[in-house]
Every structure is written in C-alpha cells, then in structure tokens.
C-alpha positions in Angstrom: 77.2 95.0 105.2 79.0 96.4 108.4 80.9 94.4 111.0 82.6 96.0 113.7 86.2 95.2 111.9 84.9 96.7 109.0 84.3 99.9 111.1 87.2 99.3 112.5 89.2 99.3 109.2 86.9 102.5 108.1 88.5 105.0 110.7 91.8 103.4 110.2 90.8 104.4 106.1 89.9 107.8 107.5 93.8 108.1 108.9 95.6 107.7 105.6 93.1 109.8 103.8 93.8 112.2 106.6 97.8 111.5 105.6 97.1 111.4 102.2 95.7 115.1 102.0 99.2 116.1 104.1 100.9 114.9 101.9 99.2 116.1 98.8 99.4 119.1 100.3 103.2 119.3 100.9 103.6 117.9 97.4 101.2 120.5 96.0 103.9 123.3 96.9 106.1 121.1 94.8 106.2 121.3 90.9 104.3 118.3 89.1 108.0 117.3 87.0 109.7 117.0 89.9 110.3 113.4 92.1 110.6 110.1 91.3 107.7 108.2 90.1 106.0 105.1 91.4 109.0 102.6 91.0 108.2 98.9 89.0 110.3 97.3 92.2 108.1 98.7 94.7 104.4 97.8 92.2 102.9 94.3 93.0 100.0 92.3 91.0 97.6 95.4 92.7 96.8 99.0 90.1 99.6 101.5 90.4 98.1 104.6 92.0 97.1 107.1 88.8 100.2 109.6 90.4 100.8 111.0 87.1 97.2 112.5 87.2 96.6 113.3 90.6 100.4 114.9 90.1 98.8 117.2 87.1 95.5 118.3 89.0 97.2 119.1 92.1 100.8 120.3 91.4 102.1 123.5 88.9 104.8 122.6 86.2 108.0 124.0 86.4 111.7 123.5 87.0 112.6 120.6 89.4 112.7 121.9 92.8 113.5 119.8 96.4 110.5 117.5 95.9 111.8 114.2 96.8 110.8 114.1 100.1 107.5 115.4 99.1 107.3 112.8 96.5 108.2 109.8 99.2 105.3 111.1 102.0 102.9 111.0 98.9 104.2 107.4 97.7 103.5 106.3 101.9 100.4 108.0 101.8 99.1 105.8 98.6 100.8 102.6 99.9 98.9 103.4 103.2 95.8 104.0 101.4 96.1 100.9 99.3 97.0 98.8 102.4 93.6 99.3 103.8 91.8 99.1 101.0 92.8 95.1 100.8 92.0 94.6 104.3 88.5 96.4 104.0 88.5 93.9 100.4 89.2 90.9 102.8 86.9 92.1 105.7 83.7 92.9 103.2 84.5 89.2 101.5 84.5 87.3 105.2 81.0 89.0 105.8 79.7 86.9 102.3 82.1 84.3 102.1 79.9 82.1 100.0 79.0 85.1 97.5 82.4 85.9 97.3 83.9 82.1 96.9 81.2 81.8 94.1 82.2 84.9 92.3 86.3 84.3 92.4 85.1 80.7 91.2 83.9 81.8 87.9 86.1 84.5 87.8 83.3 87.2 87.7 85.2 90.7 88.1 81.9 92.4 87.8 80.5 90.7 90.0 83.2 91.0 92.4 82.8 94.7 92.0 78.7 94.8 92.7 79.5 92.9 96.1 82.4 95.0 96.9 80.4 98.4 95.8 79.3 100.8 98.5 77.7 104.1 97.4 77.2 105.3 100.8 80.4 104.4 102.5 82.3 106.1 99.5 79.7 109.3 99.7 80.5 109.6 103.8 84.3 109.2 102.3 83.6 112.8 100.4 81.9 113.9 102.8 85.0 113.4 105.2 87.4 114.5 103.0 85.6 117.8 102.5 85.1 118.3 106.2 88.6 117.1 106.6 90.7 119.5 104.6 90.2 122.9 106.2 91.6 121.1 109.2 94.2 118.7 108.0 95.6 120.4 104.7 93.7 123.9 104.8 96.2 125.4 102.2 95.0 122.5 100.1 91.2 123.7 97.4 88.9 121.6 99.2 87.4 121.3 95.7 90.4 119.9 94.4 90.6 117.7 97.0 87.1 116.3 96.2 88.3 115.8 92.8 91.4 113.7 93.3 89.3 111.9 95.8 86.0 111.3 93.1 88.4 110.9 90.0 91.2 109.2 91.1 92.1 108.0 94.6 88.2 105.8 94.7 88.3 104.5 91.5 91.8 103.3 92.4 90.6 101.6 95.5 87.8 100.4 93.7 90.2 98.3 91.7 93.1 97.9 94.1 89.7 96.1 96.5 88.9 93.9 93.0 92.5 92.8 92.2 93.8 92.2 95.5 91.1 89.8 95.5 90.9 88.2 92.6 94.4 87.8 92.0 96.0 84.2 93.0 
C-alpha cells in the first residue's frame, strides 16, 4: 500500500511531528490554564485536536503566564499535522479507488477505517518520534512524548483521515 507520493507525504508527516514536538515542547514550559483554546471559527467538518488532554499530560497547572504564543505554535503544529493527514487520506484512497468508492457508497466508516489502517506505518511513527525527541525537543520526556503520540495525536489522525473522507 505505498506509492512514491505516499512516501512522499510520509516525510513531509515526519516534519510536523518534528514541529509538533517543538512546539509541545515550548508549550510544556507553559502552564496547562493558560492560552486560548482551539477556536469554533478556525474548526471545519474534520475532529478538533483532543488539546485539552494533550494540554493536561504535558503542561503543569498554575497561574496564567505568557503562553499565547506558545499556544498559537502548538494550534500550527496540529493544523500542520492534520493537513497531511487528509492528503496521506486522499493519497492511500487513489491507490484503491474502487475499494474506497465502494466503502463511501454505503457509508461504511469501519470500513473506511480497515482500508485506511496501517499498523506498521503508525509503529515506524513511534519509533520516529522516540528517536526524534532527544534531538528535536530533548527537554521534552521522551515517554511523554510517546504517550501524546499513542493516546492522542494517532487516534486523532486516525479520525481526522476517516472524516476528511467521508465527509461531503
């Protein structure tokens, strides 16, 4: 299931996780109360990213401090993130276009998801990430970073990959 645009669209994925654990780590000096919070406006028909729990992991409570800027790398980061996540969605669907047509036909989310799902590519995106952080964001747990990445920011591609899909 690999074409050389989905490669392609794999190391661009590898950049914004490689943003995404900047900014996680700049946020993470941050307390979690602090920023604005994933705006309605700026939310289409695709999941909001779960902020508020990758905000409670990774940040300490506490009085509101100069997070704002912080707060707008991280909200890039996601949009980034999410970005390619729908093209690898489209790319993966123009490698099975009739398996994919058939599924949207019947309206088979579950389906959708078995022909999007990829075990490996998301194992080699751990993998990454944990070879990535003493490099990119060493003041970030490396541990921590796993577990955003396996509780939160996959499952949330996983979805943002059915829904940008399946929606009209």
């Amino acid at each position: 299931m690999d074409s050389p645009l989905l490669a392609a669209l794999r190391a661009r994925r590898a950049d914004a996780d490689r943003d995404l654990l900047r900014a996680l780590a700049a946020r993470a000096r941050c307390p979690r109360d602090s920023g604005p919070g994933v705006s309605d406006a700026v939310r289409r028909r695709l999941p909001p990213p779960p902020l508020a729990e990758i905000l409670y992991a990774l940040a300490p409570a506490g009085a509101a401090g100069d997070a704002a800027a912080a707060q707008r790398d991280l909200l890039a980061a996601l949009a980034a993130r999410e970005q390619v996540a729908c093209e690898i969605a489209d790319a993966k669907a123009a490698i099975h276009p009739d398996d994919f047509h058939a599924a949207l036909a019947l309206g088979d989310r579950e389906r959708l998801a078995e022909l999007l799902a990829d075990l490996a590519d998301e194992l080699r995106t751990l993998d990454f990430i944990r070879a990535a952080v003493p490099q990119v964001a060493p003041e970030l747990d490396p541990d921590l970073a796993l577990f955003i990445w396996r509780e939160h920011v996959l499952p949330w591609a996983r979805q943002t990959e059915i829904d940008h899909l399946a929606a009209p």
